[in-house]
N, C-alpha and C positions, 0 to 999 in steps of 0.2 A: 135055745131060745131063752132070753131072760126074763126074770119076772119083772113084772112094772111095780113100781113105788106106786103105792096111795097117796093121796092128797091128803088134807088136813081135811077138808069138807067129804071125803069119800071116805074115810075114814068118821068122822064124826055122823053121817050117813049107814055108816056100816049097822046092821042086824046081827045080835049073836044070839045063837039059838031061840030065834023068834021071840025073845027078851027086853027088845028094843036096846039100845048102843050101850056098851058093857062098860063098866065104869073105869077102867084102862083105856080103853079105844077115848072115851069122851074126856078123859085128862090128859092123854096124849095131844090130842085136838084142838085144846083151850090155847088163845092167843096170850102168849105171852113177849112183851116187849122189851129189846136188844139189850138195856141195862140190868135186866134182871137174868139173864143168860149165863149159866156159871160156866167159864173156862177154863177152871183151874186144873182138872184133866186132861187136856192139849198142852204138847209138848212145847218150848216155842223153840222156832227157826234157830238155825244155827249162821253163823256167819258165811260159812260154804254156801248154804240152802238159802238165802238170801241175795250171795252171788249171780245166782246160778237161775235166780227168777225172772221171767220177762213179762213184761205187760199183755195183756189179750183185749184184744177189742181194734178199733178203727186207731191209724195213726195222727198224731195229733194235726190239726190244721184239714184232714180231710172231711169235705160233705159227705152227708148219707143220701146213699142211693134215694131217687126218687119212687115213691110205691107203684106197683105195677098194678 
């Protein structure tokens, strides 16, 4: 069985030793916005690995399902 991921709000929610939210947990949690996101870490794609990608989701031109 796997563990679940926390959320940002479960997470900023979290108690550590009845302390109230640990100041990791609560910097972890803080929103921060896409342009300030450093990626310089992440390798990038290779030409191969690029090849070799295919799109995920609905294909183009088709409706979504009506809600049940």
């Amino acid at each position: 069985m796997s563990k679940k991921k926390s959320t940002h709000k479960e997470l900023a929610n979290k108690k550590v030793r009845g302390q109230g939210v640990s100041p990791e947990l609560q910097k972890e949690a803080e929103y921060m916005p896409d342009n300030q996101i450093d990626y310089s870490d992440i390798p990038e794609l290779t030409d191969e690995e690029l090849k070799r990608a295919r799109r995920v989701g609905r294909p183009k031109g088709s409706k979504p399902r009506p809600p049940t």
